[in-house]
N, CA, C and O of each residue as an XYZ file, in Angstrom:
880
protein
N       0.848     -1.192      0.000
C       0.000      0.000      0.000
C       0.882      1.240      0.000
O       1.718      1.390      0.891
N       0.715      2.171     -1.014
C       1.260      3.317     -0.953
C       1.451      4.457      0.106
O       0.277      4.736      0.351
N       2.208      5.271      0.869
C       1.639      5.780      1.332
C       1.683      7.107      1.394
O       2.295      7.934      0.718
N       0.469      7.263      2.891
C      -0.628      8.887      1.912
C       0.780     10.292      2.618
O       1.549     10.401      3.573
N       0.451     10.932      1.616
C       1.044     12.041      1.726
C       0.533     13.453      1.845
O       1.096     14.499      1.522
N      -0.714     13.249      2.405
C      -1.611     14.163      3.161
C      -1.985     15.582      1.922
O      -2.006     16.787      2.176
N      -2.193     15.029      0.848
C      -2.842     15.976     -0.405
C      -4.218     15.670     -0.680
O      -4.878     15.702     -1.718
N      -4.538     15.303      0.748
C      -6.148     15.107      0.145
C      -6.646     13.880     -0.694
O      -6.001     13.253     -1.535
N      -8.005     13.664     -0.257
C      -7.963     12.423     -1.094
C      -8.175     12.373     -2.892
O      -7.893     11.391     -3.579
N      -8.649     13.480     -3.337
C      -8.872     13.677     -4.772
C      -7.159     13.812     -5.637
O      -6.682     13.095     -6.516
N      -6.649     14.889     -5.019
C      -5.402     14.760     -5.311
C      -4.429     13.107     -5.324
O      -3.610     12.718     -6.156
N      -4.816     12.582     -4.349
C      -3.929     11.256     -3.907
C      -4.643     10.342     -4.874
O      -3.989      9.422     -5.366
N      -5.580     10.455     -5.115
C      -6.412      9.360     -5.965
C      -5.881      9.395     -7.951
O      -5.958      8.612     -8.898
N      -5.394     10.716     -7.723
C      -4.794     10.646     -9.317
C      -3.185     10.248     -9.662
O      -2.686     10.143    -10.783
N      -2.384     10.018     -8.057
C      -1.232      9.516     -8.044
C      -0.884      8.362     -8.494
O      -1.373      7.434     -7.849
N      -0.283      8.094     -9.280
C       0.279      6.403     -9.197
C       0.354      5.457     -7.779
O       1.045      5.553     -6.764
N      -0.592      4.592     -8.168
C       0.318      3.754     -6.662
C       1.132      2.474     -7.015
O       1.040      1.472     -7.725
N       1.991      3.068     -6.113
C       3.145      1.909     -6.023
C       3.806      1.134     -4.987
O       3.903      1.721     -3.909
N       4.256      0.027     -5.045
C       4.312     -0.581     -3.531
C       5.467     -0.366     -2.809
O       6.658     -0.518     -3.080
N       4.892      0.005     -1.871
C       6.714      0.734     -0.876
C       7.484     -0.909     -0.839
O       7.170     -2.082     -0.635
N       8.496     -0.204     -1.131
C       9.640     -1.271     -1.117
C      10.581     -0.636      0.011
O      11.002      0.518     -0.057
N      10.780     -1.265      0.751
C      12.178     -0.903      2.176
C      13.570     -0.798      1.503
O      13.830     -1.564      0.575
N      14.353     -0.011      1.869
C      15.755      0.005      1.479
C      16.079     -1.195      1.699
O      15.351     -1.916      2.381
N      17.234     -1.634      1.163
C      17.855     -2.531      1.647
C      19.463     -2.782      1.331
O      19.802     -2.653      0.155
N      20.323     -3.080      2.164
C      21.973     -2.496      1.924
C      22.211     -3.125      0.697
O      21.723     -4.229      0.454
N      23.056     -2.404     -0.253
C      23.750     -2.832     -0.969
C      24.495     -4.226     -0.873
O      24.923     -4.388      0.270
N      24.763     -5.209     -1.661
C      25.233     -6.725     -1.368
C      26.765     -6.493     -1.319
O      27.492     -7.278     -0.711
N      27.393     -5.075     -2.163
C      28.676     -4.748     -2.229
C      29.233     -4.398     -1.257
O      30.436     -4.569     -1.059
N      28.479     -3.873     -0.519
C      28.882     -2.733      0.934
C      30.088     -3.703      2.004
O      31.109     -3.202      2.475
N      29.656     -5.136      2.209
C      29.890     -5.791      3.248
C      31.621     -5.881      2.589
O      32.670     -5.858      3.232
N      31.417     -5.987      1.114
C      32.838     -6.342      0.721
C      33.743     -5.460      0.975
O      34.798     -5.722      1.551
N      33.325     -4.061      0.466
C      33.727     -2.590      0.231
C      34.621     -2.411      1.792
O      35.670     -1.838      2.086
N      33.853     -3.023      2.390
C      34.463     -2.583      4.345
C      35.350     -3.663      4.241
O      36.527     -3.305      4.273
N      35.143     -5.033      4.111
C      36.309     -5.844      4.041
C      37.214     -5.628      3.890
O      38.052     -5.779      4.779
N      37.575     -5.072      2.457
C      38.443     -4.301      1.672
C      39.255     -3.258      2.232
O      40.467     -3.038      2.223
N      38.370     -2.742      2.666
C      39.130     -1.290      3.146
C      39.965     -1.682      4.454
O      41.052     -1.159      4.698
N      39.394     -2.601      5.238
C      40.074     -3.184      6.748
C      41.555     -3.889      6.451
O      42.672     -3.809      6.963
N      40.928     -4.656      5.292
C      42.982     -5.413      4.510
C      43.564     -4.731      4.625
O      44.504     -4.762      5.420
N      43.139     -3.337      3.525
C      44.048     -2.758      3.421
C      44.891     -2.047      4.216
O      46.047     -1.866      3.834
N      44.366     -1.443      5.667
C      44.659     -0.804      6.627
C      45.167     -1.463      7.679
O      45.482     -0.963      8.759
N      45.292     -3.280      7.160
C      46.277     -3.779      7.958
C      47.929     -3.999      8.149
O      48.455     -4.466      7.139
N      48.640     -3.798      9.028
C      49.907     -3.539      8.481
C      50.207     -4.190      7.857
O      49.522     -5.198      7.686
N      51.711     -3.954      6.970
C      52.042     -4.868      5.881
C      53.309     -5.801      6.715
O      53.950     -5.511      7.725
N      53.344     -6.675      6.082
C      53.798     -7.695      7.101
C      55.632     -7.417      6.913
O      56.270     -6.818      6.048
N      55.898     -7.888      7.698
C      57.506     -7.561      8.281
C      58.328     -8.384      6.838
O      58.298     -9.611      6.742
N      58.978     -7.569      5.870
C      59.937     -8.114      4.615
C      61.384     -8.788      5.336
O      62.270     -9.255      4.621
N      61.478     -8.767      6.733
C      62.537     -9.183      7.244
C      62.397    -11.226      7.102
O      62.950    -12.180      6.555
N      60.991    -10.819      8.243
C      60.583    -12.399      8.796
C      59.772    -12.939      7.491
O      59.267    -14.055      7.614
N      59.567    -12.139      6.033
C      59.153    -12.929      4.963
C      60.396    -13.637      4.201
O      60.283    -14.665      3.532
N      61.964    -12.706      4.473
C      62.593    -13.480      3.982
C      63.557    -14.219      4.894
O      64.719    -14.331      4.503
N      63.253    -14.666      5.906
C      63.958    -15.611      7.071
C      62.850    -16.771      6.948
O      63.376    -17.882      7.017
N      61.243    -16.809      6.758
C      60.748    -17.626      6.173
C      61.372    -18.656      5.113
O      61.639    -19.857      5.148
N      61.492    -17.550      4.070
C      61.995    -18.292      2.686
C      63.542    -18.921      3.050
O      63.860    -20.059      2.707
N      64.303    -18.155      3.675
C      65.409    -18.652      3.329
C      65.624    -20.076      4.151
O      66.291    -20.971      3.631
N      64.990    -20.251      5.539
C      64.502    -21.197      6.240
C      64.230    -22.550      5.286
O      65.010    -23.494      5.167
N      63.091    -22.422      4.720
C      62.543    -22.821      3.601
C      63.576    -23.253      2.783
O      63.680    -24.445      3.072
N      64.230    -23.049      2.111
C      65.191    -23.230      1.317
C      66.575    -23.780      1.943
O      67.535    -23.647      1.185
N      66.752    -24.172      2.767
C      67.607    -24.834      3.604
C      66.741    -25.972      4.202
O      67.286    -27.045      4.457
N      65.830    -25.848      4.364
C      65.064    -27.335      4.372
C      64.969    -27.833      3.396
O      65.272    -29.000      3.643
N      64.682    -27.740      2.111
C      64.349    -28.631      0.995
C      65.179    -28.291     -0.332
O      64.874    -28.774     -1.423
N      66.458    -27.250     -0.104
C      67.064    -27.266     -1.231
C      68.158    -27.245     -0.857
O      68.762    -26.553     -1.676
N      69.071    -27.699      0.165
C      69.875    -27.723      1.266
C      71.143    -28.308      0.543
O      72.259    -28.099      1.019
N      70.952    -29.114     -0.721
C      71.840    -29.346     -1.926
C      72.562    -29.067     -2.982
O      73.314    -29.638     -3.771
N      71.744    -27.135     -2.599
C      71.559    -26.664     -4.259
C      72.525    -25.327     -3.764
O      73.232    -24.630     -4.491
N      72.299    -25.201     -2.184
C      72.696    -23.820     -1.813
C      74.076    -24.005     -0.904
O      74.416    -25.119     -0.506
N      75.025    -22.504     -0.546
C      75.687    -22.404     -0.002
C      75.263    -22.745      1.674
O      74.659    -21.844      2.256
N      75.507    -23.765      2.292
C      74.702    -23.510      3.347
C      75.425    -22.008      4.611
O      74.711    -21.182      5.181
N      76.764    -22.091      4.696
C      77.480    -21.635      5.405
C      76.867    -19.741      5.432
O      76.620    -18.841      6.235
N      76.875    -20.017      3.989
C      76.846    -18.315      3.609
C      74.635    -18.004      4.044
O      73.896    -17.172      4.571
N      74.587    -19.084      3.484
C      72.948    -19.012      4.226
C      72.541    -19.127      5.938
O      71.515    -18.694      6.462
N      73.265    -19.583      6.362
C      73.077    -19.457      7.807
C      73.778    -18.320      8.567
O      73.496    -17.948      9.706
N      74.833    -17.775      7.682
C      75.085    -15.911      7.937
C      74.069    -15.375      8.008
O      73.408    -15.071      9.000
N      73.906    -15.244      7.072
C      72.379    -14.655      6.406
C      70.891    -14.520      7.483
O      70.316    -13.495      7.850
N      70.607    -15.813      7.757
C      69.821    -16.274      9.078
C      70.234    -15.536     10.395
O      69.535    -14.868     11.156
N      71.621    -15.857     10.452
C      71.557    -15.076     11.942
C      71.585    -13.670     11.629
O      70.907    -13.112     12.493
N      71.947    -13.000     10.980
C      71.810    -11.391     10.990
C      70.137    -10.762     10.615
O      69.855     -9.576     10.787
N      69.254    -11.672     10.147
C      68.311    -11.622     10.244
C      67.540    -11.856     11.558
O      66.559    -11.252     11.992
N      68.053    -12.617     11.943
C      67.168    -12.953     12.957
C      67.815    -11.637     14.436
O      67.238    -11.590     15.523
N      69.032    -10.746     14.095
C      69.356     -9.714     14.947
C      68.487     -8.250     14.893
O      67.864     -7.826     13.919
N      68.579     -7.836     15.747
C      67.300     -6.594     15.987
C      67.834     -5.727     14.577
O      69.012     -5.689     14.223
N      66.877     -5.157     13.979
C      67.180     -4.062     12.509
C      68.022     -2.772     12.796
O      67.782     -1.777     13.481
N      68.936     -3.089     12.141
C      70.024     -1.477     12.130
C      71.183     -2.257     13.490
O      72.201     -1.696     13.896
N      70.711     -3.548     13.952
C      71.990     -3.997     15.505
C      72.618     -4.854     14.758
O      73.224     -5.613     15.516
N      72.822     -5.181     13.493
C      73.228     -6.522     13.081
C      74.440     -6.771     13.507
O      74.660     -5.978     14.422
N      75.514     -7.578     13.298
C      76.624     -7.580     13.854
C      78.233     -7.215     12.806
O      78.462     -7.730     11.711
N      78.755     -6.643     13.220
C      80.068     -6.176     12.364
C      81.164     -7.060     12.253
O      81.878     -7.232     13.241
N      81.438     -7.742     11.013
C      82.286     -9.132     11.185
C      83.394     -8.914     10.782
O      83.355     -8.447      9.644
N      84.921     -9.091     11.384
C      85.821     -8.887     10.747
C      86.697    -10.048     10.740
O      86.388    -10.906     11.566
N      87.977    -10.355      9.827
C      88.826    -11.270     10.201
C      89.650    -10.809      9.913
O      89.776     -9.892      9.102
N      90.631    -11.502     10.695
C      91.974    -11.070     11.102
C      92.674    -12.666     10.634
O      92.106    -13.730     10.877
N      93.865    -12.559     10.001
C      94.199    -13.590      9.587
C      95.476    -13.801      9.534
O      96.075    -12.728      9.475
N      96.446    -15.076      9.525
C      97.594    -14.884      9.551
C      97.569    -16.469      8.512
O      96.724    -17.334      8.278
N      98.616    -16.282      8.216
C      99.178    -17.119      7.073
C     100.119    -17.696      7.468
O     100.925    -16.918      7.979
N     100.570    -19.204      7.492
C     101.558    -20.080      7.731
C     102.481    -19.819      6.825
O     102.164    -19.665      5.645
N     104.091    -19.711      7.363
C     105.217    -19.716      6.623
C     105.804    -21.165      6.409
O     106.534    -21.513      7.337
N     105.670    -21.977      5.518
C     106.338    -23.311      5.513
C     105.779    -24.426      6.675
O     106.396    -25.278      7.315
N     104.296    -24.034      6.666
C     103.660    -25.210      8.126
C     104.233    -24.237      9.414
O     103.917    -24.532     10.566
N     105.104    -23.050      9.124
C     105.375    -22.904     10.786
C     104.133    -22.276     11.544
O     103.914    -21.224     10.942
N     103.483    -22.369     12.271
C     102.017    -21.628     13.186
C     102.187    -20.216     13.692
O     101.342    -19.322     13.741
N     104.138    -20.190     14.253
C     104.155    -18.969     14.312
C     104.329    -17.853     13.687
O     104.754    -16.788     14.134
N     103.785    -18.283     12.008
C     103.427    -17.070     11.676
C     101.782    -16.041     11.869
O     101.382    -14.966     11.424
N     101.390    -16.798     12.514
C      99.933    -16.270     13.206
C      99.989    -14.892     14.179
O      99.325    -13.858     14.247
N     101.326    -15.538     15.001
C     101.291    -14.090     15.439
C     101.656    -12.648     15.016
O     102.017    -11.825     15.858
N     101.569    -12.385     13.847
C     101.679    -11.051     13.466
C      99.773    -10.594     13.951
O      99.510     -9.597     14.624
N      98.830    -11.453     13.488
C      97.606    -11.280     13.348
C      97.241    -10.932     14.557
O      96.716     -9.862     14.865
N      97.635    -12.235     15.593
C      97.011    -11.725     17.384
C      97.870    -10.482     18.066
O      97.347     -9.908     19.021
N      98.916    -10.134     17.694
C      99.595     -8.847     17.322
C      98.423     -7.714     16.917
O      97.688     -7.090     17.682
N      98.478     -7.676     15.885
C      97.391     -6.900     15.350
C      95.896     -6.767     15.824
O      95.418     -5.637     15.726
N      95.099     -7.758     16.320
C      94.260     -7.924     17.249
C      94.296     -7.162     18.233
O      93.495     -6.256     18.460
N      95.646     -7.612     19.184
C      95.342     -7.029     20.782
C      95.485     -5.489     20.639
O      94.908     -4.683     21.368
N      96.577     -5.074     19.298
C      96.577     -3.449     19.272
C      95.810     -2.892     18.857
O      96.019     -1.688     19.005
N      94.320     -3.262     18.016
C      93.289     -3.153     17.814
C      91.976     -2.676     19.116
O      91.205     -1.728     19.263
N      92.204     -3.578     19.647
C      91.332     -3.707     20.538
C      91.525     -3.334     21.863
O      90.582     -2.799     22.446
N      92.821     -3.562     22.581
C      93.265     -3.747     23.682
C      93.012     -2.302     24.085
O      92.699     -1.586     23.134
N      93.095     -1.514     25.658
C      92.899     -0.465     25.935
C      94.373     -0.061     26.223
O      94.895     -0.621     27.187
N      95.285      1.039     25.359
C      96.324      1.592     25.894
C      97.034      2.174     27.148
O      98.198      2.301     27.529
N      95.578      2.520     27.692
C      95.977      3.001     29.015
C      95.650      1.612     30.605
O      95.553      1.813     31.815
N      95.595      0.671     30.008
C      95.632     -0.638     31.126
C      96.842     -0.958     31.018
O      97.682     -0.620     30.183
N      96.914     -1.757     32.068
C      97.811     -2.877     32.022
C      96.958     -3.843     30.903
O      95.823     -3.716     30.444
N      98.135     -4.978     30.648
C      97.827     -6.375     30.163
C      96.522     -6.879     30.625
O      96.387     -7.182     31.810
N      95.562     -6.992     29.800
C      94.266     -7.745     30.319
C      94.191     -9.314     30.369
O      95.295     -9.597     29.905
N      93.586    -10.483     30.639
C      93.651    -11.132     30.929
C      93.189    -12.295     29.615
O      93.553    -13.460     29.454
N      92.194    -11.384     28.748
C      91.817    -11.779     27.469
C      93.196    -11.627     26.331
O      93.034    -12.262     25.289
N      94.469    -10.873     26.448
C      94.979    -10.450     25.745
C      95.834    -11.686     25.617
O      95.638    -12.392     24.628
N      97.239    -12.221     26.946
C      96.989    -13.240     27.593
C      96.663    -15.116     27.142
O      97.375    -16.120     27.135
N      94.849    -14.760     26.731
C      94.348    -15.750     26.782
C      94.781    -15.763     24.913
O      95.141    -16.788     24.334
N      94.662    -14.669     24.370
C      94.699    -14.652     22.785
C      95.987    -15.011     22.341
O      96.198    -15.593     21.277
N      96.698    -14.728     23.008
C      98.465    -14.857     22.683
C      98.386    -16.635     22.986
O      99.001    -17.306     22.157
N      97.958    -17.095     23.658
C      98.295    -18.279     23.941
C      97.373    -19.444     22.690
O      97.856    -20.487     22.251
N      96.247    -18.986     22.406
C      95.635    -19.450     21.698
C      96.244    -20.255     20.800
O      97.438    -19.959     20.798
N      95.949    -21.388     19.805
C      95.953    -21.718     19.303
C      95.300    -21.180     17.500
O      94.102    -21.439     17.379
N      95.843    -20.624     16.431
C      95.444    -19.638     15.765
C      94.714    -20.605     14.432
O      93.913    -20.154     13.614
N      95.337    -22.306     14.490
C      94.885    -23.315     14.064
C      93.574    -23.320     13.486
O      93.186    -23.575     12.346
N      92.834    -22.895     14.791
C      91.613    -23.453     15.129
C      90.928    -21.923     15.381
O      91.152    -21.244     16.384
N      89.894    -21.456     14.064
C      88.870    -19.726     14.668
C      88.787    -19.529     15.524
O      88.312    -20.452     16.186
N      89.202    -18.001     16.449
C      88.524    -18.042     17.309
C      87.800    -16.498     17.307
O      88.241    -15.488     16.758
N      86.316    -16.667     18.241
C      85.396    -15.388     17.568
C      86.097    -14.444     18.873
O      86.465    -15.025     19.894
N      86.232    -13.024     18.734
C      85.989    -12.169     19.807
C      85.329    -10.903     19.754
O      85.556     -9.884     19.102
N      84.365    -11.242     20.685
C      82.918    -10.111     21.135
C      83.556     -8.673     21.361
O      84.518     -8.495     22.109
N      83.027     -7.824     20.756
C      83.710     -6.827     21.550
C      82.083     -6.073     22.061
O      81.198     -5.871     21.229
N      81.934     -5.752     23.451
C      81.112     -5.314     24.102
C      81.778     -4.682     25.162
O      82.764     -5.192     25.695
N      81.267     -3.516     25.529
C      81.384     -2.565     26.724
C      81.256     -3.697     28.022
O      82.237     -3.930     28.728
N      79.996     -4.335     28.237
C      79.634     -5.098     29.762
C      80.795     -5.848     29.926
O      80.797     -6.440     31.005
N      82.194     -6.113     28.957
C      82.813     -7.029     29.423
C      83.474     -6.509     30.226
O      84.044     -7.255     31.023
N      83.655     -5.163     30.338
C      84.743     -4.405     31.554
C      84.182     -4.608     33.095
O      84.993     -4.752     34.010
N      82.748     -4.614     33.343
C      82.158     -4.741     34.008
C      81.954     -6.365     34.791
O      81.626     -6.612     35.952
N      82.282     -7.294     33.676
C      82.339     -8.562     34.341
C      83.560     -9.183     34.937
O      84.701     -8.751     34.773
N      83.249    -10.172     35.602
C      84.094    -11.093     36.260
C      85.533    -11.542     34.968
O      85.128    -11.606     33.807
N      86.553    -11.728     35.107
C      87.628    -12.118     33.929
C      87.175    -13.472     33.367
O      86.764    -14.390     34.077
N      87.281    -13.517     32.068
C      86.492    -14.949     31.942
C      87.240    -16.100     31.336
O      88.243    -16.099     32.048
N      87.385    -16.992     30.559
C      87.754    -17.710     30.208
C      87.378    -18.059     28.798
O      86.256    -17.734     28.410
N      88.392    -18.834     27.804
C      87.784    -18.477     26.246
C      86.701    -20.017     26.965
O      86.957    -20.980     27.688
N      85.225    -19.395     26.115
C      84.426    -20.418     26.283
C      84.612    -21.355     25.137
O      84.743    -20.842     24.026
N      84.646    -22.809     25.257
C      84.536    -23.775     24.654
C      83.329    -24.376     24.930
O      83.034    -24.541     26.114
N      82.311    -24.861     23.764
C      81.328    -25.217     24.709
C      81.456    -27.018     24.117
O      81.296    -28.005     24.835
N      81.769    -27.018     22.705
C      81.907    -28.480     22.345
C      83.340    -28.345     21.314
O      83.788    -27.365     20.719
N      83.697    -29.384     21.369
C      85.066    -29.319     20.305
C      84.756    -29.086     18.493
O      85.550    -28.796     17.598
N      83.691    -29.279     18.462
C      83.206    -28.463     16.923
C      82.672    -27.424     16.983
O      82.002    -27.203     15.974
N      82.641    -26.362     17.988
C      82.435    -25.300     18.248
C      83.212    -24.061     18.447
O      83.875    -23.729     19.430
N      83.027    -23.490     17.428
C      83.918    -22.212     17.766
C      84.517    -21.456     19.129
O      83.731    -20.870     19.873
N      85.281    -21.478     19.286
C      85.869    -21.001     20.472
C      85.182    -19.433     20.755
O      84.331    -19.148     19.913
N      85.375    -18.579     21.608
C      84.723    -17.062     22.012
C      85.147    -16.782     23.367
O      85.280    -17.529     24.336
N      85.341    -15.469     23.211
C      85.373    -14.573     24.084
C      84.798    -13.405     23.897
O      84.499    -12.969     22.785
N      84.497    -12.495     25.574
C      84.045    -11.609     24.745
C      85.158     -9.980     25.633
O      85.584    -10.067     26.784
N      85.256     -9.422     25.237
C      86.512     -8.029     25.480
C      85.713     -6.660     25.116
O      84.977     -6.532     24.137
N      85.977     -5.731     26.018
C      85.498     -4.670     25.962
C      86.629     -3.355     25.370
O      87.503     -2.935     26.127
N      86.503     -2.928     24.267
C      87.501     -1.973     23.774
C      86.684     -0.406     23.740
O      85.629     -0.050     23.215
N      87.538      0.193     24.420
C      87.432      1.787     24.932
C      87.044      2.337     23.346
O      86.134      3.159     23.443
N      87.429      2.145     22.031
C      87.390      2.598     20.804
C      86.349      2.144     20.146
O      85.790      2.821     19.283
N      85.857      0.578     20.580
C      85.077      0.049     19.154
C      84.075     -0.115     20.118
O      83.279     -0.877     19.568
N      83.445      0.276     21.753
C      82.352     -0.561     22.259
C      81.457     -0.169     21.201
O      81.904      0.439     20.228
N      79.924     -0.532     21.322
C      78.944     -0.539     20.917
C      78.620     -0.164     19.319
O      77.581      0.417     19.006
N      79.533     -0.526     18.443
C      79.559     -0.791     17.820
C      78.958     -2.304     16.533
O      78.737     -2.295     15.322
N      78.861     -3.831     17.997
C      78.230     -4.668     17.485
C      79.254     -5.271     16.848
O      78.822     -5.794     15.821
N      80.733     -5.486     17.023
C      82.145     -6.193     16.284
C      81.939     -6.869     16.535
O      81.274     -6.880     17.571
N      82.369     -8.548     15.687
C      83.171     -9.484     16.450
C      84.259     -9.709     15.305
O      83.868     -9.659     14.139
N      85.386     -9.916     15.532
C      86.599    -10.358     14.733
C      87.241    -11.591     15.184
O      87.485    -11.914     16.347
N      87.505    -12.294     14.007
C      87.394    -13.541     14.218
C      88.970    -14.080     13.356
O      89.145    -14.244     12.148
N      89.587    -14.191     14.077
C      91.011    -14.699     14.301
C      91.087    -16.241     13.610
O      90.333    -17.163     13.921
N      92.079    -16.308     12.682
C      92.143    -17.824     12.040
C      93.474    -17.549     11.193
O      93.878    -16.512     10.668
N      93.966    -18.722     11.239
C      95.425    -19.138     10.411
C      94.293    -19.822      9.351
O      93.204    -20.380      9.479
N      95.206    -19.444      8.207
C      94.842    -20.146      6.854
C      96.079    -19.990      5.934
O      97.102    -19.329      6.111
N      95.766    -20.649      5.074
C      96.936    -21.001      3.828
C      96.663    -20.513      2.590
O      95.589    -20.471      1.990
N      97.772    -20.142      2.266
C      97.834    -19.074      0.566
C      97.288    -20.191     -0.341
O      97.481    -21.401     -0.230
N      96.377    -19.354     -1.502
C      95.587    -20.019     -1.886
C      96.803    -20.587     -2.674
O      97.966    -20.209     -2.533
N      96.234    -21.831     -3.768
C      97.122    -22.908     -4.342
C      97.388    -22.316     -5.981
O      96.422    -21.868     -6.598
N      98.908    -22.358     -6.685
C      98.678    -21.554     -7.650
C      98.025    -22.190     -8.716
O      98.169    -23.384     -8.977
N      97.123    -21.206     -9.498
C      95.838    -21.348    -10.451
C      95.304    -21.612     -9.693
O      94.738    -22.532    -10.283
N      94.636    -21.664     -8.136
C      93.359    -21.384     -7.888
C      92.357    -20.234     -8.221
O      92.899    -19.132     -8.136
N      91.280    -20.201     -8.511
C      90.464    -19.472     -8.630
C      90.113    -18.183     -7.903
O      90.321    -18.217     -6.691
N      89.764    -17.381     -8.257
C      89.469    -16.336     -7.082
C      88.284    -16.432     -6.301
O      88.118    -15.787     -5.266
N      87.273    -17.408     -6.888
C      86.078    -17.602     -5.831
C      86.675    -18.834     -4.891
O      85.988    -19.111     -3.907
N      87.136    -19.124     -4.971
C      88.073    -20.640     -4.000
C      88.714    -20.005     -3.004
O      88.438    -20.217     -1.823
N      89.603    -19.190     -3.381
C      90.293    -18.038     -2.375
C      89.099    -17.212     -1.468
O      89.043    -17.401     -0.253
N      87.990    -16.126     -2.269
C      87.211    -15.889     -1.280
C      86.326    -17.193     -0.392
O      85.949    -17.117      0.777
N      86.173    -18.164     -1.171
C      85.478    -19.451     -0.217
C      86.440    -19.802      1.031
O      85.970    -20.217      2.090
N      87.498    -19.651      0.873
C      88.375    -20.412      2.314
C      88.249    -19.239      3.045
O      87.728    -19.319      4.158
N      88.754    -17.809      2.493
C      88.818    -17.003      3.289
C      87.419    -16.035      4.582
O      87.344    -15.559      5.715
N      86.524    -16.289      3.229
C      85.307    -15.559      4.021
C      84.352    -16.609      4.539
O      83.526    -16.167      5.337
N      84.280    -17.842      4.281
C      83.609    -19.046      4.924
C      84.327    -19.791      5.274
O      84.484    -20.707      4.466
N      85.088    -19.885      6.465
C      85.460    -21.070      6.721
C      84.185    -21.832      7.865
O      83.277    -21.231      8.439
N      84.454    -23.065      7.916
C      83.548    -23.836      7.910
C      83.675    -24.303      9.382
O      84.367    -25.236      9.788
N      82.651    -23.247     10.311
C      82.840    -23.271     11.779
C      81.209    -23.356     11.986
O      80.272    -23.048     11.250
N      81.305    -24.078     13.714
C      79.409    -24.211     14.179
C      79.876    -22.629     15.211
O      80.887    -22.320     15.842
N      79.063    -22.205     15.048
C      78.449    -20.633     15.861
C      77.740    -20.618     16.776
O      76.533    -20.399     16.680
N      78.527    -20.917     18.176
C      77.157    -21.246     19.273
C      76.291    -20.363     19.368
O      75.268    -20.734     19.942
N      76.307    -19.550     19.095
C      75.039    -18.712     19.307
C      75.078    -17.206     18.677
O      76.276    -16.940     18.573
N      74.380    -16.212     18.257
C      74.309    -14.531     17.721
C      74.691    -14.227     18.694
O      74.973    -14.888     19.693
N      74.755    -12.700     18.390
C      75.487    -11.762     19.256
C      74.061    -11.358     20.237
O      74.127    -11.129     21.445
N      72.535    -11.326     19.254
C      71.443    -10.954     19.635
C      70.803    -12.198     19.846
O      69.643    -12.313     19.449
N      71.254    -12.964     20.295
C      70.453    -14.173     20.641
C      71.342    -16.067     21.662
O      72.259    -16.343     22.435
N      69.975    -16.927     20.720
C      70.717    -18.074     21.421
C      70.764    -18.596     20.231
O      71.180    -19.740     20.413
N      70.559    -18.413     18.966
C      70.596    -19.219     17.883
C      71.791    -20.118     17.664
O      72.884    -19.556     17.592
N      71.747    -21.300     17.559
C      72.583    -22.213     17.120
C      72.462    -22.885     15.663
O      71.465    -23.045     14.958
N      73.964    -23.264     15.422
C      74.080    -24.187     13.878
C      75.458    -23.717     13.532
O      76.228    -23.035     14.210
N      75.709    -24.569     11.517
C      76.775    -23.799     11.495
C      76.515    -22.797     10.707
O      75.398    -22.518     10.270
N      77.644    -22.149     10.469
C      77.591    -20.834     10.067
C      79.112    -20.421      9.297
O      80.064    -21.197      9.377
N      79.208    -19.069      8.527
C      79.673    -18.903      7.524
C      80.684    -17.749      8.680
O      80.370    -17.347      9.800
N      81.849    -17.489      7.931
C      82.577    -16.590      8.228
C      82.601    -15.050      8.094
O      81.713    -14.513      7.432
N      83.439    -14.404      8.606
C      83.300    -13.251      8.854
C      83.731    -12.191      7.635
O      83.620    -10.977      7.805
């Protein structure tokens, strides 16, 4: 039934009648808001989309890829954005099998790092004595001045050795430099063979600088 619109009934009687129909929402509307809510959701973190993938790809293509240089990769991802960690190596080269040609490198290390105005620290010491054979990582962080003197941690014998040292010049910076004897590449080796020994050597990483992550891992 139409309804009256108070013109009288002669007037109303010459109107068309037509049957009230109720609004009713648009079928688009419900989408239209959908839509608009996606869109205004944040966009998802490009960090943890590609620690996904690369994850991913070390599970099922674990044949195809560098793993060493991929599990770099992993842990600096998985470190807070803009904290990643600063990797250096320090290296010394054997003269004829002799080892002590390493120490020019832990040389170079402790004057790097060491604080000029101390005495001999106890890490310095521990580096000189080291074995240069075998990587070893060192932390450089401020809290180490603050702690107890420590000892290079070993935690398993396929595990990279570490310490960690506090330098007046480089704290908070996020360093670690990582100390290793290696051998001149072989002549006509390649130059990717040379960067492969030198920038991956093939060590387990107990853990990030920003974390507990374990595995192995690629060089510095």
């Amino acid at each position: 039934m139409a309804p009256r619109l108070g013109l009288g009934p002669a007037l109303e009687a010459l109107l068309p009648r037509r049957p009230f129909v109720p609004l009713r929402r648009k079928a688009g509307l419900g989408r239209r808001s959908e839509s608009t809510s996606d869109a205004s959701a944040p966009p998802a973190d490009p960090r943890t989309k590609l620690e996904k993938a690369l994850t991913g790809l070390k599970k099922h293509a674990s044949a195809h890829v560098n793993l060493a240089r991929l599990q770099l990769a992993l842990c600096n991802l998985r470190q807070q954005p803009g904290r990643e960690s600063i990797r250096i190596a320090v290296l010394g080269f054997p003269a004829d099998g002799d080892g002590a040609s390493a120490e020019p490198a832990k040389k170079l290390m402790r004057l790097v790092l060491a604080d000029p105005l101390k005495p001999e620290e106890d890490w310095e010491s521990q580096v000189e004595r080291h074995d240069a054979a075998r990587p070893l990582l060192v932390r450089v962080d401020a809290a180490a001045a603050r702690a107890e003197p420590q000892m290079l941690e070993i935690v398993r014998k396929d595990v990279l050795p570490e310490i960690t040292v506090s330098s007046p010049g480089l704290n908070g910076n996020n360093l670690e430099v990582l100390l290793r004897q290696t051998v001149p590449p072989a002549p006509g080796s390649s130059v990717e063979a040379l960067e492969e020994a030198l920038l991956v050597p093939l060590v387990d990483m107990p853990r990030s600088s920003a974390g507990t992550h374990k595995g192995s891992s690629g060089g510095h």
